[in-house]
PQR file with spaces between the fields and no chain letter, atoms N, CA, C, O and H, PARSE charges and radii, in Angstrom:
ATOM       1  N    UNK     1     129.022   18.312  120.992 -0.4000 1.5000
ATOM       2  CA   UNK     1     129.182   17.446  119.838 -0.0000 2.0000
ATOM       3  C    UNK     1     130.576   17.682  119.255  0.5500 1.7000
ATOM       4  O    UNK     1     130.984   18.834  119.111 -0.5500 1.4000
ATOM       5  N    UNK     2     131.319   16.618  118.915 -0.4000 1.5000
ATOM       6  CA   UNK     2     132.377   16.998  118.540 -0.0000 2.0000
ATOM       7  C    UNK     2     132.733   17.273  116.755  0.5500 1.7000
ATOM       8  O    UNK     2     132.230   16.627  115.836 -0.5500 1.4000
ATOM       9  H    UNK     2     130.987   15.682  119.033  0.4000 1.0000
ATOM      10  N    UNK     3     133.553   18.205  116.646 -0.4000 1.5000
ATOM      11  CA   UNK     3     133.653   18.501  115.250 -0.0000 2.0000
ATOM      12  C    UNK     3     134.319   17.427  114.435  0.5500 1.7000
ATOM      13  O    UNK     3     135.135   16.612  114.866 -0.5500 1.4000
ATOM      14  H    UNK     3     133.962   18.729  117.393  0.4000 1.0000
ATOM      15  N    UNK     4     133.851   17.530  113.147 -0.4000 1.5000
ATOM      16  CA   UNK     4     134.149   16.434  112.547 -0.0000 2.0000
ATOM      17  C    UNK     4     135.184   16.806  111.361  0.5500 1.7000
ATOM      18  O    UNK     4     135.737   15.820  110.874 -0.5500 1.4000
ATOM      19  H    UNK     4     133.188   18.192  112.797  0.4000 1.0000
ATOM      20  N    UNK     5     135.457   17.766  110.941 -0.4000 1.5000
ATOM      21  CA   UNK     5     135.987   18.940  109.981 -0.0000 2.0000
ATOM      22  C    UNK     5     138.244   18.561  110.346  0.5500 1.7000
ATOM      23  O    UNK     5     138.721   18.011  111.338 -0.5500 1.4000
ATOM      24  H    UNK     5     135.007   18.567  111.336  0.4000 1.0000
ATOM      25  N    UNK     6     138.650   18.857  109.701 -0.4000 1.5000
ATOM      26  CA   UNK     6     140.020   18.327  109.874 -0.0000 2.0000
ATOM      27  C    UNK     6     140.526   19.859  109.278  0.5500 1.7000
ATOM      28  O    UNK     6     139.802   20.621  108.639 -0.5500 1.4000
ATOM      29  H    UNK     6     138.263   19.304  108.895  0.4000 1.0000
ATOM      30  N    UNK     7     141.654   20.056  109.574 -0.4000 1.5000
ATOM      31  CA   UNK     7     142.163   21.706  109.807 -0.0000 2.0000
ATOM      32  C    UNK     7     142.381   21.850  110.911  0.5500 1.7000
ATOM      33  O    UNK     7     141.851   21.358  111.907 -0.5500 1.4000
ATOM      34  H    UNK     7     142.243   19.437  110.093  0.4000 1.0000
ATOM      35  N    UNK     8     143.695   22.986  110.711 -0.4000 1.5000
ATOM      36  CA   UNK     8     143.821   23.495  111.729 -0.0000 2.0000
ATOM      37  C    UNK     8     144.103   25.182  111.888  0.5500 1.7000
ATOM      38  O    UNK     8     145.050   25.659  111.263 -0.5500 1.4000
ATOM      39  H    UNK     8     144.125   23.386  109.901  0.4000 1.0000
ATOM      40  N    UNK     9     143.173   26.144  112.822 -0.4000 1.5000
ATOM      41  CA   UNK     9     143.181   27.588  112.950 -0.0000 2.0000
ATOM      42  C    UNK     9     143.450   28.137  113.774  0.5500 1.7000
ATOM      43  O    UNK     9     143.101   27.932  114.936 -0.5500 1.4000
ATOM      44  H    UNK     9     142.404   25.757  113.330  0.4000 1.0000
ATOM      45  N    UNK    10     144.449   29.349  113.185 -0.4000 1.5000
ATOM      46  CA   UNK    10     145.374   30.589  113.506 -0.0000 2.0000
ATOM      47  C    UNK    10     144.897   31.647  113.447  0.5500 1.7000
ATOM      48  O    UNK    10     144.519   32.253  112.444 -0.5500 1.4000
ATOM      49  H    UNK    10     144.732   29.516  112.241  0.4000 1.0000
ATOM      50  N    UNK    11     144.870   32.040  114.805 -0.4000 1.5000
ATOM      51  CA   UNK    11     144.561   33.337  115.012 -0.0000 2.0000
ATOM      52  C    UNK    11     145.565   34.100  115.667  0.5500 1.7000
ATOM      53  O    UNK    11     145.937   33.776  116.795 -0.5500 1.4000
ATOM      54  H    UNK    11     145.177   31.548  115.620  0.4000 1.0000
ATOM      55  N    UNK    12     146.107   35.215  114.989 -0.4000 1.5000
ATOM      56  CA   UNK    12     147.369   36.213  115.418 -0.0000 2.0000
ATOM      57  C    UNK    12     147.270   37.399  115.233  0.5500 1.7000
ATOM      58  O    UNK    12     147.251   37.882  114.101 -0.5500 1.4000
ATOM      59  H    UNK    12     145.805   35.478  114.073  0.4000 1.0000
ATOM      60  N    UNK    13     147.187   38.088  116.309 -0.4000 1.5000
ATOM      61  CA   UNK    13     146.918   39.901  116.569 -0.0000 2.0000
ATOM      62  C    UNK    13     148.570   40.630  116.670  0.5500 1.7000
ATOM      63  O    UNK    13     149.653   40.123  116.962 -0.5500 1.4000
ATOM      64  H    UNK    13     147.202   37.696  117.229  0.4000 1.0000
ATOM      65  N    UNK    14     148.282   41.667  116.387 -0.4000 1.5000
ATOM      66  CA   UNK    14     149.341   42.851  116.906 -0.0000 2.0000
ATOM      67  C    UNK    14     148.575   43.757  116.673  0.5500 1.7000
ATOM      68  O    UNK    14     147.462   43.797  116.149 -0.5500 1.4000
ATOM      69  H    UNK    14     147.403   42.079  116.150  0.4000 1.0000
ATOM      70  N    UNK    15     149.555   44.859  117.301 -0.4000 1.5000
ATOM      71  CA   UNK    15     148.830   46.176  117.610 -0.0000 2.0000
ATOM      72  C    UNK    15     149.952   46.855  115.878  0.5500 1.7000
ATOM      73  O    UNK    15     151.053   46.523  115.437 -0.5500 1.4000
ATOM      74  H    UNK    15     150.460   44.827  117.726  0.4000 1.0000
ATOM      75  N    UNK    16     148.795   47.974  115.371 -0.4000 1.5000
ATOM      76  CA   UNK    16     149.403   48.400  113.833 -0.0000 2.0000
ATOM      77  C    UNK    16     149.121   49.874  114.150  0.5500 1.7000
ATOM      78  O    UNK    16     148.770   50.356  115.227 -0.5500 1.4000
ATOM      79  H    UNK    16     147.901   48.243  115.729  0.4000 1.0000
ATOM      80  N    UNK    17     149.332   50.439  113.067 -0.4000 1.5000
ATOM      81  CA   UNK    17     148.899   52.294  113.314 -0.0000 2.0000
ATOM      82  C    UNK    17     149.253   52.520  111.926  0.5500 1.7000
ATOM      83  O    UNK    17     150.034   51.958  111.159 -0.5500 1.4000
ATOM      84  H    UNK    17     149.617   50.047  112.192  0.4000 1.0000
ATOM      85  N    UNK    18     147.961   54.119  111.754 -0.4000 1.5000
ATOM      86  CA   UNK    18     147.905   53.553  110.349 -0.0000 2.0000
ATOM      87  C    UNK    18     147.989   55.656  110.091  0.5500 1.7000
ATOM      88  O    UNK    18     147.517   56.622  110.690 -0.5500 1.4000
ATOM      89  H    UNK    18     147.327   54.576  112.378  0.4000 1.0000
ATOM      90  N    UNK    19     148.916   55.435  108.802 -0.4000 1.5000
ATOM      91  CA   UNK    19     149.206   57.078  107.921 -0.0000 2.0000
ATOM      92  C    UNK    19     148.055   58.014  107.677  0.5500 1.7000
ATOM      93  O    UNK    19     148.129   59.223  107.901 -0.5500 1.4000
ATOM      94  H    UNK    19     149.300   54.650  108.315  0.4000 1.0000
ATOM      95  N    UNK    20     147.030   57.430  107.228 -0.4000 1.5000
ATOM      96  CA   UNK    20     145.593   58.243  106.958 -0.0000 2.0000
ATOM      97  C    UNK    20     145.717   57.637  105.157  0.5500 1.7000
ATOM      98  O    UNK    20     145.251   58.256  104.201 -0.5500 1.4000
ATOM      99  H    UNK    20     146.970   56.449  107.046  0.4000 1.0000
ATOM     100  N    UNK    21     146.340   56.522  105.088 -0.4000 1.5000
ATOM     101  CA   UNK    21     145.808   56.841  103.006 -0.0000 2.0000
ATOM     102  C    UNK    21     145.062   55.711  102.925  0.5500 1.7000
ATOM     103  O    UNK    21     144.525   55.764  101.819 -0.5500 1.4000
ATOM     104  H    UNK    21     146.720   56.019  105.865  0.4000 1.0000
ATOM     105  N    UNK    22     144.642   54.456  103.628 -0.4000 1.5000
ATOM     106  CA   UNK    22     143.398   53.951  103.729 -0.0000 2.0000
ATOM     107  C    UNK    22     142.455   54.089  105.289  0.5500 1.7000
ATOM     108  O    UNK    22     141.235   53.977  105.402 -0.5500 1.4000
ATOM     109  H    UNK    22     145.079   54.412  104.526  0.4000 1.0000
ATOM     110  N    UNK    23     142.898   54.210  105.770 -0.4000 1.5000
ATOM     111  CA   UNK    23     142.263   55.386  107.089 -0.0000 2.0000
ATOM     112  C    UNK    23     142.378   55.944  108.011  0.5500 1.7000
ATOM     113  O    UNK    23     143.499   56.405  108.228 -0.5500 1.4000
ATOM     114  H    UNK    23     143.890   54.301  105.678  0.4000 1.0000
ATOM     115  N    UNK    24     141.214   56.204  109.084 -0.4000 1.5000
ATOM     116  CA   UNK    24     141.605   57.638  109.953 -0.0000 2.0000
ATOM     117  C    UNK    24     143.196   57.347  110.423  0.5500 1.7000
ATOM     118  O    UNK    24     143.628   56.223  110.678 -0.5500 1.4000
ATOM     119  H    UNK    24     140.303   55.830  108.908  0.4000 1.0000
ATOM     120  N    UNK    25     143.626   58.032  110.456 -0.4000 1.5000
ATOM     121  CA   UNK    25     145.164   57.825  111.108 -0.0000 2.0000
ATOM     122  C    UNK    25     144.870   57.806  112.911  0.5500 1.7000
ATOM     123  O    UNK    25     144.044   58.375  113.626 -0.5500 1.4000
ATOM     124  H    UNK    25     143.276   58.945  110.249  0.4000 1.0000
ATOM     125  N    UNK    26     146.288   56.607  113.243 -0.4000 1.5000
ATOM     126  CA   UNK    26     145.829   56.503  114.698 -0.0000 2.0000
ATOM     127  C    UNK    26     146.261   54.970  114.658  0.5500 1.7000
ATOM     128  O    UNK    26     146.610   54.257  113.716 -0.5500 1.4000
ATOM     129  H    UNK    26     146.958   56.145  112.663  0.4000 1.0000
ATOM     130  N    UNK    27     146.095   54.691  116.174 -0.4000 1.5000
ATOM     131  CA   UNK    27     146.359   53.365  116.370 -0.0000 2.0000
ATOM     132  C    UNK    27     145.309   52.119  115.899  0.5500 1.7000
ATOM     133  O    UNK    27     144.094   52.166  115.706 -0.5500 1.4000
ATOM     134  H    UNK    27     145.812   55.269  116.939  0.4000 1.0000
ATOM     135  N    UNK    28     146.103   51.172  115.810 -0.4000 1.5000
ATOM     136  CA   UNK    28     144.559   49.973  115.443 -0.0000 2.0000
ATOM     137  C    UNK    28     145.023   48.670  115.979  0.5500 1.7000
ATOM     138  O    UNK    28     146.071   48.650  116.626 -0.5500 1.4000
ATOM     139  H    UNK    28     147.090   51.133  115.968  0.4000 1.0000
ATOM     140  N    UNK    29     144.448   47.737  115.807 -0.4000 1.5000
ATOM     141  CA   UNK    29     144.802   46.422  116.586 -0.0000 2.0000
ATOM     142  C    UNK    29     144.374   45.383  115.261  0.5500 1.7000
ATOM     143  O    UNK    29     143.280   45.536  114.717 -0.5500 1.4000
ATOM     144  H    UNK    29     143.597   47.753  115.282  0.4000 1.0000
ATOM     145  N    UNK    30     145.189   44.481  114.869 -0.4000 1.5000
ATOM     146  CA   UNK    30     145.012   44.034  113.568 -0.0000 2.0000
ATOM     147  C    UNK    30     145.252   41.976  113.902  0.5500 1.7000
ATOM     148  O    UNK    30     146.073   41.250  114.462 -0.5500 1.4000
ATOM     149  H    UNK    30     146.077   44.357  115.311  0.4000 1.0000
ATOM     150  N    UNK    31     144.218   41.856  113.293 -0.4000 1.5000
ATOM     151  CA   UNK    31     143.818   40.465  113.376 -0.0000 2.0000
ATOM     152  C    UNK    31     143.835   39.766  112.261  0.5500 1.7000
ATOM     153  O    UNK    31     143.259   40.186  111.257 -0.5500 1.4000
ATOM     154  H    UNK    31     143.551   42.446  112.839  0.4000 1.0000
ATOM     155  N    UNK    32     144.588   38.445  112.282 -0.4000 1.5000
ATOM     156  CA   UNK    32     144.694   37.531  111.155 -0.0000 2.0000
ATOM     157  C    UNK    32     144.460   36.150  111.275  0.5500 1.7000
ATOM     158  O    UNK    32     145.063   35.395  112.039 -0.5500 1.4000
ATOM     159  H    UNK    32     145.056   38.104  113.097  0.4000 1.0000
ATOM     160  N    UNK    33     143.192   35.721  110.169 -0.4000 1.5000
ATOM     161  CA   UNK    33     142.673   34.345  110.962 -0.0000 2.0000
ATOM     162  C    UNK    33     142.897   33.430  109.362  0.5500 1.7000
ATOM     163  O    UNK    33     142.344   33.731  108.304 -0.5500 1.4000
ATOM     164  H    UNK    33     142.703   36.334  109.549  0.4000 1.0000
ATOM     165  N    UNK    34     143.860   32.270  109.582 -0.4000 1.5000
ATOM     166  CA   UNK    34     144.184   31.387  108.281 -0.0000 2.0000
ATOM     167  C    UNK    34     143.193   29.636  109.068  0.5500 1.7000
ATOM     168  O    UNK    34     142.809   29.148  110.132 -0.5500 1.4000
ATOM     169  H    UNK    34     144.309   32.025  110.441  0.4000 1.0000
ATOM     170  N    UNK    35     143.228   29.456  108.066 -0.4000 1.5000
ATOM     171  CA   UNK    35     143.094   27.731  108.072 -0.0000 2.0000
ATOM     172  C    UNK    35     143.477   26.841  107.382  0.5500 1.7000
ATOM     173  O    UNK    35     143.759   27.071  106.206 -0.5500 1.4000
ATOM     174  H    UNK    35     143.540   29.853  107.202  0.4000 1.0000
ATOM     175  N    UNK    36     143.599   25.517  107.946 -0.4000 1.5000
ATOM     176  CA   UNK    36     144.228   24.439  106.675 -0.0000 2.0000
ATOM     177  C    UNK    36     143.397   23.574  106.480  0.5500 1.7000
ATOM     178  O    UNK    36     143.762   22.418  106.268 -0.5500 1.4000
ATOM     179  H    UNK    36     143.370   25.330  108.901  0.4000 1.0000
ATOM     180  N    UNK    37     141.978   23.952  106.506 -0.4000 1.5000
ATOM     181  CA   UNK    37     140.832   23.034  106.273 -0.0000 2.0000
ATOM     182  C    UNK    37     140.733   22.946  104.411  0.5500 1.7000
ATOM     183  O    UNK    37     141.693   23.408  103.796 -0.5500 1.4000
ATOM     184  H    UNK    37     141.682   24.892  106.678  0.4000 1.0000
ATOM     185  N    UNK    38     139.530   22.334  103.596 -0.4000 1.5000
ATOM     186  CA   UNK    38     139.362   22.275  102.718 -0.0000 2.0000
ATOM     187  C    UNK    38     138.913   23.186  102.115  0.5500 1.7000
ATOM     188  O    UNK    38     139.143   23.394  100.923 -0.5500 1.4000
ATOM     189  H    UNK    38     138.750   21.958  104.095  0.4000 1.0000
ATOM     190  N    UNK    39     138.128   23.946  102.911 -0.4000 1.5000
ATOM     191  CA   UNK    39     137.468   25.480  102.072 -0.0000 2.0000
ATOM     192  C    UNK    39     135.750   25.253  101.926  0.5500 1.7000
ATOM     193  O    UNK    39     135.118   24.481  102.646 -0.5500 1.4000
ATOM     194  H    UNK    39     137.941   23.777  103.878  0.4000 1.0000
ATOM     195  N    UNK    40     135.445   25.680  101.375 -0.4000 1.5000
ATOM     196  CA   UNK    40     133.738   25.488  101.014 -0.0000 2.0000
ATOM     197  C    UNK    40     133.869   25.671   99.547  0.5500 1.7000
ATOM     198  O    UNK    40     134.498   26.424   98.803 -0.5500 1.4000
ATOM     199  H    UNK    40     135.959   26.308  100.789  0.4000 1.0000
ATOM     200  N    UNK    41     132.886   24.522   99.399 -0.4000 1.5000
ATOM     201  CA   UNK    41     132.356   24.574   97.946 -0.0000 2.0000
ATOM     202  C    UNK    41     132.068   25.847   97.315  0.5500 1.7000
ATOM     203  O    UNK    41     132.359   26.912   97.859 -0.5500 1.4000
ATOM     204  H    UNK    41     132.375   23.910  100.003  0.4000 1.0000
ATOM     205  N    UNK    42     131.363   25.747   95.894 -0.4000 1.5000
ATOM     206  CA   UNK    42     131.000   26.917   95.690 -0.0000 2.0000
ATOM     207  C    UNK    42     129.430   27.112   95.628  0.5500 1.7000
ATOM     208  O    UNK    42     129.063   28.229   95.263 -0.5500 1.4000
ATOM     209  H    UNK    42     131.128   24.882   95.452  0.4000 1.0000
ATOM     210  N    UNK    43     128.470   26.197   95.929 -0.4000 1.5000
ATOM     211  CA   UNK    43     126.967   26.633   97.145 -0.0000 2.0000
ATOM     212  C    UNK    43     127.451   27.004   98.092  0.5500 1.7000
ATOM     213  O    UNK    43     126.541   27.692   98.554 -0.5500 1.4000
ATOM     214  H    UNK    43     128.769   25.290   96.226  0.4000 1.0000
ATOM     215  N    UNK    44     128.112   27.057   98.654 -0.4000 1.5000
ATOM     216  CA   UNK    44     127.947   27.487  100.193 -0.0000 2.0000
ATOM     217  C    UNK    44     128.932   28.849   99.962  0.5500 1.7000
ATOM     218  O    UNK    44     128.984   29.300  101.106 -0.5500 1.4000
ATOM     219  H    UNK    44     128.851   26.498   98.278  0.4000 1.0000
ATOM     220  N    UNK    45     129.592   29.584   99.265 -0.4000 1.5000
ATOM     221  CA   UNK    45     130.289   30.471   98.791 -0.0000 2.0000
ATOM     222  C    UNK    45     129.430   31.480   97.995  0.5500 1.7000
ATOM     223  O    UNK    45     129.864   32.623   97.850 -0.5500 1.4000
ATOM     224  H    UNK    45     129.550   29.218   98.336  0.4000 1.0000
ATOM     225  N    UNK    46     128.093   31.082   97.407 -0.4000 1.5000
ATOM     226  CA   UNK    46     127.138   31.725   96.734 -0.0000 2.0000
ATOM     227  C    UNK    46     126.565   32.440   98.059  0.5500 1.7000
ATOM     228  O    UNK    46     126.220   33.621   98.112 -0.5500 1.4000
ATOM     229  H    UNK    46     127.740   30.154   97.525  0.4000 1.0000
ATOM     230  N    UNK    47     126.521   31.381   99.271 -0.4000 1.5000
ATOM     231  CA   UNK    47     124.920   31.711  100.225 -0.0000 2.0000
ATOM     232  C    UNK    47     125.878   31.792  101.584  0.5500 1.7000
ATOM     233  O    UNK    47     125.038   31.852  102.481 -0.5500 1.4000
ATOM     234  H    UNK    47     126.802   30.422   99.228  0.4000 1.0000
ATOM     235  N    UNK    48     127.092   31.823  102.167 -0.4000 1.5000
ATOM     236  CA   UNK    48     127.278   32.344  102.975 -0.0000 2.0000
ATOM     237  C    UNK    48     127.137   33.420  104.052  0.5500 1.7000
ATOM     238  O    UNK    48     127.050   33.419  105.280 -0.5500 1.4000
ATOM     239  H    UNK    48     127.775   31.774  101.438  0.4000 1.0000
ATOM     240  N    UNK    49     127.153   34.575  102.833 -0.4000 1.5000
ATOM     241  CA   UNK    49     126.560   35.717  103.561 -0.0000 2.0000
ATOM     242  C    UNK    49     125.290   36.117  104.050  0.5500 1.7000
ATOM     243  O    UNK    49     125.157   37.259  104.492 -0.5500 1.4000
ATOM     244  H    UNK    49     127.224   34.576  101.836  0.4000 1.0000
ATOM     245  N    UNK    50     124.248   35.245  104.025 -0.4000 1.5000
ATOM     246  CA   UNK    50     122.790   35.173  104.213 -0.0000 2.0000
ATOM     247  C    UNK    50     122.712   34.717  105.354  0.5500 1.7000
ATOM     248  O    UNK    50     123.446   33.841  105.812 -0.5500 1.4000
ATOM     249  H    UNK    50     124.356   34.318  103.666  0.4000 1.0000
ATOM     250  N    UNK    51     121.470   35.478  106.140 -0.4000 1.5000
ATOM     251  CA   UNK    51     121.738   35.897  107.585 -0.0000 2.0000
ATOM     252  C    UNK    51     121.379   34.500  108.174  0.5500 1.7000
ATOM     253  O    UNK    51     121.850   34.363  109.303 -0.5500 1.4000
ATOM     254  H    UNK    51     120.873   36.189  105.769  0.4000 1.0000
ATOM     255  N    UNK    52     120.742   33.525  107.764 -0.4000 1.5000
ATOM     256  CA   UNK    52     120.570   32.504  108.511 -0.0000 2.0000
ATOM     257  C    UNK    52     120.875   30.923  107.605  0.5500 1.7000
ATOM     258  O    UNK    52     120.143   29.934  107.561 -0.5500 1.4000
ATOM     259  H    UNK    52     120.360   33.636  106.847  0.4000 1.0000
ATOM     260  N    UNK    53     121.971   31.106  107.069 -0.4000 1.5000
ATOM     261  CA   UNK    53     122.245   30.059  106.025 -0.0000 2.0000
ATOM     262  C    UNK    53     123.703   29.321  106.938  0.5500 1.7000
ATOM     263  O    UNK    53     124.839   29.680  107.248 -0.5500 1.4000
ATOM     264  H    UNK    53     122.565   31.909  107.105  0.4000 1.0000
ATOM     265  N    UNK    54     122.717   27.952  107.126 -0.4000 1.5000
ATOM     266  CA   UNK    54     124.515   26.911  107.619 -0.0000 2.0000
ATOM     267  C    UNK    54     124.112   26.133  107.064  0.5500 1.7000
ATOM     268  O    UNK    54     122.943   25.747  107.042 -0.5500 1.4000
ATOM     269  H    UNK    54     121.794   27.661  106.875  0.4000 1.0000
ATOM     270  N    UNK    55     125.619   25.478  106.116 -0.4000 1.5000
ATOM     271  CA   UNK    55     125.171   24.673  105.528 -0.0000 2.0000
ATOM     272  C    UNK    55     125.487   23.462  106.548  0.5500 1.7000
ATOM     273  O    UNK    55     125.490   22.553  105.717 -0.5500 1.4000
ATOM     274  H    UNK    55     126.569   25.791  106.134  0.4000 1.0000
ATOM     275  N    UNK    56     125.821   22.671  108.076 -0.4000 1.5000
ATOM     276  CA   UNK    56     125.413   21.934  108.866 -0.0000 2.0000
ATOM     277  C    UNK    56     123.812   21.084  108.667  0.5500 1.7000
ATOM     278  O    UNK    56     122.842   21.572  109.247 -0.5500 1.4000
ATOM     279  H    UNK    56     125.818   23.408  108.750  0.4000 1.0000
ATOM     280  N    UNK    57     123.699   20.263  108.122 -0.4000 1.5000
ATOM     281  CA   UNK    57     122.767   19.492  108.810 -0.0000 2.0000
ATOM     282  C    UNK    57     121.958   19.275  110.143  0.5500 1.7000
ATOM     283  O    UNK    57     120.886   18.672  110.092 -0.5500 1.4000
ATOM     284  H    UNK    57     124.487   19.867  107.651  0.4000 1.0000
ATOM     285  N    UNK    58     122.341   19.648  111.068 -0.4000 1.5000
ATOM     286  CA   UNK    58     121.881   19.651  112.535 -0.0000 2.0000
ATOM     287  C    UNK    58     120.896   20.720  112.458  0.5500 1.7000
ATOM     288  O    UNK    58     121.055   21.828  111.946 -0.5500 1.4000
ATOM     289  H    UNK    58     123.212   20.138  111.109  0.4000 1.0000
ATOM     290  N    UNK    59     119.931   20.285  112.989 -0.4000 1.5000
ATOM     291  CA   UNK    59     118.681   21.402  113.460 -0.0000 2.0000
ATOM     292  C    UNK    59     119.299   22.675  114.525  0.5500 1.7000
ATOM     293  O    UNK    59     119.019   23.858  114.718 -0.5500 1.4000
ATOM     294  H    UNK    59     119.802   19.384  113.404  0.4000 1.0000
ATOM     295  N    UNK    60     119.769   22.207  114.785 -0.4000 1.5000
ATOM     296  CA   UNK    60     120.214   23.088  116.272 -0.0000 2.0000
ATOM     297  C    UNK    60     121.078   24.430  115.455  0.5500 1.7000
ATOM     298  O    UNK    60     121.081   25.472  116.111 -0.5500 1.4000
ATOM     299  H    UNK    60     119.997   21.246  114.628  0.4000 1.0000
ATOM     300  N    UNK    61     121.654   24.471  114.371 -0.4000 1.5000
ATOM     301  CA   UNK    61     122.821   25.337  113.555 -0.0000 2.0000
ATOM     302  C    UNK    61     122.008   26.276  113.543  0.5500 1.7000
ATOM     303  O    UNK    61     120.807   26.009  113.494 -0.5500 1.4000
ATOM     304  H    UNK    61     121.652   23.625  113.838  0.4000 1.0000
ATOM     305  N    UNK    62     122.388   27.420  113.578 -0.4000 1.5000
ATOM     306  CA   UNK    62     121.426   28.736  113.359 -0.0000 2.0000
ATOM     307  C    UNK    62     122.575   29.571  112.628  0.5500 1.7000
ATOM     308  O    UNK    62     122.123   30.705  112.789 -0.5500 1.4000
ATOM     309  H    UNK    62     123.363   27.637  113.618  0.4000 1.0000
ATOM     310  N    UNK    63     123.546   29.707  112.061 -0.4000 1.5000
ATOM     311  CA   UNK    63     123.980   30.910  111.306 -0.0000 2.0000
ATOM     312  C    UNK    63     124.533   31.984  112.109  0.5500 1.7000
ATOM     313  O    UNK    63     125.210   31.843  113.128 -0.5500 1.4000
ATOM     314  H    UNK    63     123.914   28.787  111.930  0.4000 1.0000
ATOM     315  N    UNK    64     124.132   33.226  111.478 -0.4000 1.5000
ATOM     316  CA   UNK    64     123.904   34.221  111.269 -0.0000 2.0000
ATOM     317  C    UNK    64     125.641   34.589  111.313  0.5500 1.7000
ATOM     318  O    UNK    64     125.770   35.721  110.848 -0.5500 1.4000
ATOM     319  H    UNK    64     123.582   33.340  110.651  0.4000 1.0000
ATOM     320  N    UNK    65     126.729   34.124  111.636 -0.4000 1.5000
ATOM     321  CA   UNK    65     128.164   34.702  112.086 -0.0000 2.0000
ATOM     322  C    UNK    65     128.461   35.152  111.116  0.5500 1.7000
ATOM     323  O    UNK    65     128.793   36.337  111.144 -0.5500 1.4000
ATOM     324  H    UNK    65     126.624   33.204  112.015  0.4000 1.0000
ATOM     325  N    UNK    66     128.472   34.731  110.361 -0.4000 1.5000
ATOM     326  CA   UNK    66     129.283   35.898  108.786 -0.0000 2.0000
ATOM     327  C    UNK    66     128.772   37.045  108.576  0.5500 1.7000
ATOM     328  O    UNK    66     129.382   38.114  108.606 -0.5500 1.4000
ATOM     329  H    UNK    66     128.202   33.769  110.338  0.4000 1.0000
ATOM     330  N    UNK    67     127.220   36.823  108.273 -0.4000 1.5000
ATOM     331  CA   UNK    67     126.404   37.994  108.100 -0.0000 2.0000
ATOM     332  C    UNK    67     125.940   39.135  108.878  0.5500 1.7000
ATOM     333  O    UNK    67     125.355   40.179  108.588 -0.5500 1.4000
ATOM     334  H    UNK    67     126.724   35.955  108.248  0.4000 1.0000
ATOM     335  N    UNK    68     126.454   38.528  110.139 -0.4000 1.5000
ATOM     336  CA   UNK    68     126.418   39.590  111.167 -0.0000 2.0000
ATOM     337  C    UNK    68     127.612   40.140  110.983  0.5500 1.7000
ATOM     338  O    UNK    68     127.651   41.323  111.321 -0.5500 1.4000
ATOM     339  H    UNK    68     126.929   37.680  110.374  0.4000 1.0000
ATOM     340  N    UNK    69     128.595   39.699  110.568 -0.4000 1.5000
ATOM     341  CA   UNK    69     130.450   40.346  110.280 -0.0000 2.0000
ATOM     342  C    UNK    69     130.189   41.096  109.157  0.5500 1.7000
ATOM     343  O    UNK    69     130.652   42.237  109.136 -0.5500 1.4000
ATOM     344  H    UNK    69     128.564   38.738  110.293  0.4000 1.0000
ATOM     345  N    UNK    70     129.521   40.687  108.178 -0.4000 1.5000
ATOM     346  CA   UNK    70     129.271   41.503  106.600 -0.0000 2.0000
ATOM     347  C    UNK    70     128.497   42.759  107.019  0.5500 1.7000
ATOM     348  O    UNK    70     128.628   43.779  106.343 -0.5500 1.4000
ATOM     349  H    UNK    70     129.146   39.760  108.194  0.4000 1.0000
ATOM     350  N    UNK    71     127.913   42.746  107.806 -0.4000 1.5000
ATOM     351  CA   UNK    71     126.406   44.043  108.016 -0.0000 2.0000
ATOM     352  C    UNK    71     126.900   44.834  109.141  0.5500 1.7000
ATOM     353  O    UNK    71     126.376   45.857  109.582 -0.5500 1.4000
ATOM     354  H    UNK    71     127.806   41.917  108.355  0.4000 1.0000
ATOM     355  N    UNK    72     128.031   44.222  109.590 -0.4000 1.5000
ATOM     356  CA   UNK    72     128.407   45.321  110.874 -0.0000 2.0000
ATOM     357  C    UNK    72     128.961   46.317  110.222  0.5500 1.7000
ATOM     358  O    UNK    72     129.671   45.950  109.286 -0.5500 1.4000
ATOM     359  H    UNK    72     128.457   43.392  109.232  0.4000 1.0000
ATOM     360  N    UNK    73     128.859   47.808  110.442 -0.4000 1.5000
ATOM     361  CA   UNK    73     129.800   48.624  109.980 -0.0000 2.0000
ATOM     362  C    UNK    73     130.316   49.564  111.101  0.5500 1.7000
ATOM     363  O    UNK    73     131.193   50.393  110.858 -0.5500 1.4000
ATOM     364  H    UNK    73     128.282   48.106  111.203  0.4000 1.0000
């Protein structure tokens, strides 16, 4: 199905390494993701993080991507 949403997303890595004063010291790999879409309201900014909340219409949408990113530690 094709998306219907207008924006466009950037995703850009490098490799970083870090002192120890926000953590373990050592190498890290650092990821940065922007968009030039509209954003989300603020319902869907309340209930994002809820493990099975899309706000999509389509039956088929199942969620869970944020909240699986929020709960990973």
């Amino acid at each position: 199905m094709p998306c219907r949403m207008a924006g466009q997303l950037s995703i850009a890595t490098q490799t970083s390494s870090s002192t120890g004063k926000f953590a373990e010291t050592g190498p890290y790999a650092m990821m940065a993701v922007t968009d030039t879409g509209h954003g989300m309201d603020d319902e869907t900014k309340k209930r994002v993080f809820e493990p099975f909340f899309t706000p999509r219409k389509s039956a088929k949408a199942a969620g869970l991507g944020l909240a699986t990113v929020y709960g990973h530690h």
